[in-house]
C-alpha positions as CSV (number, residue, x, y, z in Angstrom):
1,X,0.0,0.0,0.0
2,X,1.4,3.4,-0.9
3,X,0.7,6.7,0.8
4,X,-0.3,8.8,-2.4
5,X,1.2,12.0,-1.0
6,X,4.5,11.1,-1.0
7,X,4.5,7.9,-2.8
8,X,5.7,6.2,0.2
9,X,4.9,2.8,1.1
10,X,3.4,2.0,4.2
11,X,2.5,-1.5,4.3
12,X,3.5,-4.9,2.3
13,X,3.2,-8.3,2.9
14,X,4.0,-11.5,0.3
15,X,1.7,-13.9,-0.1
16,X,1.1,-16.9,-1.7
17,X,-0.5,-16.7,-5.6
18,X,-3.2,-18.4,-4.2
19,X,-4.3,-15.9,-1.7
20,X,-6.7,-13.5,-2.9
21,X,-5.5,-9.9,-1.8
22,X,-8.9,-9.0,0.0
23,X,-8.3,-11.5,2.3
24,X,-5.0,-9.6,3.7
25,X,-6.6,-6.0,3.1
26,X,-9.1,-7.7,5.8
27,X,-6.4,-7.2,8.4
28,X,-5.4,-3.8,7.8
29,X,-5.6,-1.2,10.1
30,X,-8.1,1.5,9.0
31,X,-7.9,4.9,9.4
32,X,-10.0,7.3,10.0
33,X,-10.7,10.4,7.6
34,X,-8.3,8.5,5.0
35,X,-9.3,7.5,1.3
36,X,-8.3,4.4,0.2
37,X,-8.2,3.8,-3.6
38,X,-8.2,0.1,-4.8
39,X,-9.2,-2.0,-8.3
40,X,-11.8,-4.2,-8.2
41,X,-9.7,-7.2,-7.1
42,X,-10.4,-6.3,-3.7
43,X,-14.2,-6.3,-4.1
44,X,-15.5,-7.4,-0.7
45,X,-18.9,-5.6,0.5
46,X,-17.9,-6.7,4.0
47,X,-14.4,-5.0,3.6
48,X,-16.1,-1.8,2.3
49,X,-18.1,-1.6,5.6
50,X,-15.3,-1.9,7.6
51,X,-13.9,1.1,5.8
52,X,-17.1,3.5,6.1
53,X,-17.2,2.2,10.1
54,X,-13.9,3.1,10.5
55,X,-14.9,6.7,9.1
56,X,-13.0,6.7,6.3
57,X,-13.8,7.0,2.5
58,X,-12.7,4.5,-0.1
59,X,-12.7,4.7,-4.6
60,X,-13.5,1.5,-6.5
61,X,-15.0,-0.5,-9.3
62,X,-18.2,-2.0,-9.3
63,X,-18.1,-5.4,-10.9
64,X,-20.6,-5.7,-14.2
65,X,-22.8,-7.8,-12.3
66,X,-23.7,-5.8,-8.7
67,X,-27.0,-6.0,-8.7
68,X,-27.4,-1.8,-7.7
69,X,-30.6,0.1,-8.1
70,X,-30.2,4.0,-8.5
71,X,-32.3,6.2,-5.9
72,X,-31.0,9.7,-6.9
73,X,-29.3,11.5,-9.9
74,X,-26.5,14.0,-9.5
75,X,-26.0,16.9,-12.2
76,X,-22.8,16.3,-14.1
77,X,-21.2,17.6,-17.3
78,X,-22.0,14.5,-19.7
79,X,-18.8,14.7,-21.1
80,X,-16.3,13.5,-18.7
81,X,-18.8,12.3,-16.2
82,X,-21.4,10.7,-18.0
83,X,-23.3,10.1,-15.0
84,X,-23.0,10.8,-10.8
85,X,-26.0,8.7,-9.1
86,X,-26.4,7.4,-5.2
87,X,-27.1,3.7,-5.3
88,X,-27.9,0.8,-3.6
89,X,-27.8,-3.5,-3.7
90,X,-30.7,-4.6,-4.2
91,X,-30.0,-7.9,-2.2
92,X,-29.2,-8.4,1.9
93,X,-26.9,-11.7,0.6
94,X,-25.5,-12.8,-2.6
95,X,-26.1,-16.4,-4.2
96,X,-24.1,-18.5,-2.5
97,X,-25.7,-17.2,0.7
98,X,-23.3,-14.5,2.0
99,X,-24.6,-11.6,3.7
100,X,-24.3,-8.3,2.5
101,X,-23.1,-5.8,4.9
102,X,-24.1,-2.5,3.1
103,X,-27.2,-3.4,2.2
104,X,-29.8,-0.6,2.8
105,X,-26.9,2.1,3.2
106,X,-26.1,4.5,-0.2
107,X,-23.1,3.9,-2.2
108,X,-22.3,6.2,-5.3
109,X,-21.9,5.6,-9.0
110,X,-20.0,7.5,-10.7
111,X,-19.6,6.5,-14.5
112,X,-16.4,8.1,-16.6
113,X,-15.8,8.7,-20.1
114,X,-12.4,6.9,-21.6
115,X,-11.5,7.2,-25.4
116,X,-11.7,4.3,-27.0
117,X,-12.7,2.2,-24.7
118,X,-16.1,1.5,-22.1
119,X,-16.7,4.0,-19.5
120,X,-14.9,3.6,-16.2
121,X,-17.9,2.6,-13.4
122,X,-16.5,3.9,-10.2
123,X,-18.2,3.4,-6.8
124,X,-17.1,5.2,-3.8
125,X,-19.0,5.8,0.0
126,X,-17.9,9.0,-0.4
127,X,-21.0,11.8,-1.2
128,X,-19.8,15.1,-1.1
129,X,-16.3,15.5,-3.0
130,X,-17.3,16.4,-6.7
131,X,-17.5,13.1,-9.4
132,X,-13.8,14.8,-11.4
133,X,-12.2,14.8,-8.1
134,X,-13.2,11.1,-7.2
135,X,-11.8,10.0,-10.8
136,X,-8.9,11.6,-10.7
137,X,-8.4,10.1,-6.9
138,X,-9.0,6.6,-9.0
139,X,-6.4,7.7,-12.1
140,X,-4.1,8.6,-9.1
141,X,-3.9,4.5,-8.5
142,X,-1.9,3.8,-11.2
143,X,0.9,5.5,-9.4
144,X,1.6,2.1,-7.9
145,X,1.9,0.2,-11.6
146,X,4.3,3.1,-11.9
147,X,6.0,2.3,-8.4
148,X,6.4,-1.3,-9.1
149,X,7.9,-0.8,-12.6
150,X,10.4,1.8,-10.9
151,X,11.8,-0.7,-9.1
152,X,12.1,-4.0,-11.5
153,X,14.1,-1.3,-13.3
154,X,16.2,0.5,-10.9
155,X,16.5,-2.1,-8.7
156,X,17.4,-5.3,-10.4
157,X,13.3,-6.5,-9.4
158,X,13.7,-8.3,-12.6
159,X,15.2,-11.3,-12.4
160,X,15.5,-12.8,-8.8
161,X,18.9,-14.5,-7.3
162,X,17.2,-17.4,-5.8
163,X,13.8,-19.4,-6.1
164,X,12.9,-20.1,-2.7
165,X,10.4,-18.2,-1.1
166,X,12.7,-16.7,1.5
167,X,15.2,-16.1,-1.5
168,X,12.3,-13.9,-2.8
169,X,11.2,-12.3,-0.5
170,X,14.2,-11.0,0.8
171,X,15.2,-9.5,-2.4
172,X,11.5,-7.9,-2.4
173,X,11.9,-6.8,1.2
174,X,16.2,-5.2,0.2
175,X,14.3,-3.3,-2.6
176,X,11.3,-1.6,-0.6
177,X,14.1,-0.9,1.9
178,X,16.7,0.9,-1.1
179,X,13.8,2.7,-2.3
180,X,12.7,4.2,1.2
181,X,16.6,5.2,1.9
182,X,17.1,7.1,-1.2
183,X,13.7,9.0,-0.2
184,X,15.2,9.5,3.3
185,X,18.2,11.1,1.6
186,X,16.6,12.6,-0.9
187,X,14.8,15.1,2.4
188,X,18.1,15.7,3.8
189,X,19.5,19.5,3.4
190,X,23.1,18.6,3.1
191,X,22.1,16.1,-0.1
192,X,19.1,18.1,-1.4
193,X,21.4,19.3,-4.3
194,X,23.2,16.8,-5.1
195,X,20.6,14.3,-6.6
196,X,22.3,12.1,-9.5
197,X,24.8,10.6,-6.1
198,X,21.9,9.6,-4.0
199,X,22.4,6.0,-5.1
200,X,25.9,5.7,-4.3
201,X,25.2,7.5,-0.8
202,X,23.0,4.8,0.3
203,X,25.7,2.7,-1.0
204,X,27.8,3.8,1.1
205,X,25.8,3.6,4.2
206,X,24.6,-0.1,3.5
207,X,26.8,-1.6,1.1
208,X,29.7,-2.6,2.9
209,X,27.8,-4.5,6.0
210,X,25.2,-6.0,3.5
211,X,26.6,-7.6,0.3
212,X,23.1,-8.8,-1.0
213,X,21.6,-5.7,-1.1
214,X,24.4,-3.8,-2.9
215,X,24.4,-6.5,-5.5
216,X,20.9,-5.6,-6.0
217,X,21.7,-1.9,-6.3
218,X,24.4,-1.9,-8.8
């Protein structure tokens, strides 16, 4: 998970394949007045409670099939936002029996124009930011793609040294590490100015006590 702000991260954990990511999102700690921005891989109605009771907001997809019925329309522009309605599931518990937590409580709908492709169907417990600002909060999610491709190609993330799961995950857990040192250094006065030598600083600091990790930097 990665504080938008400063494109920091703030949690990670490695899981099997297997796993489905809600199920560790489960166990987060929530905060309140935070927004948290996800795809629709972590689609859990449950989860989405959790979030509004911890009194905090959170931008998704709706899946094609949520069975939603509209109960208001917003005014929107019709160009970018094609539509801005309140919403709610129609069902207390899905087919195989589950209950629905946020049944009876109003979501929001919020549908966005793409070129070229199908509009983007956003759905968010949050009613009073304006629709642009929610789908920019949603186009702001990519910035992890973005972080993750940073560091298969700064930080040698693309081919791993070993194949055992501790093997992995310690070359995972060296490059979160890197990445968070050169941001520490990157806030210091003395090295404010000298950016292009940031790498070789943290280098410097780490490289002679901890050989895997500067074989991983170079």
């Amino acid at each position: 998970m990665i504080e938008q702000r400063g494109h920091t991260p703030v949690y990670l954990n490695i899981t099997s394949p297997t796993v489905n990511d809600v199920v560790d999102a489960r166990h987060l700690r929530l905060e309140a007045d935070a927004t948290y921005v996800f795809d629709k891989g972590y689609c859990d109605y449950g989860w989405w409670q959790q979030i509004d009771e911890a009194g905090a907001t959170f931008v998704t997809r709706f899946k094609r099939n949520a069975a939603i019925q509209v109960v208001a329309q917003n005014p929107c522009d019709g160009k970018v936002i094609l539509s801005d309605e309140w919403v709610e599931f129609r069902h207390r518990s899905n087919r195989a029996g589950h209950k629905n937590g946020y049944h009876g409580l109003r979501l929001r709908r919020i549908s966005v124009y793409r070129e070229g492709k199908s509009p983007l169907i956003l759905a968010t417990n949050d009613m009073d930011s304006s629709a642009k600002d929610i789908a920019e909060l949603y186009r702001k999610r990519w910035q992890i793609e973005l972080f993750f491709k940073w560091l298969k190609q700064n930080l040698k993330l693309k081919r791993f040294l070993g194949k055992s799961q501790n093997a992995v995950s310690l070359q995972i857990y060296a490059a979160i590490i890197s990445y968070l040192l050169l941001q520490f250094t990157a806030e210091l006065p003395e090295l404010a100015h000298h950016p292009p030598n940031r790498g070789a600083i943290v280098l410097a600091k780490v490289g002679n006590r901890f050989e895997f990790r500067r074989q991983l930097l170079q």
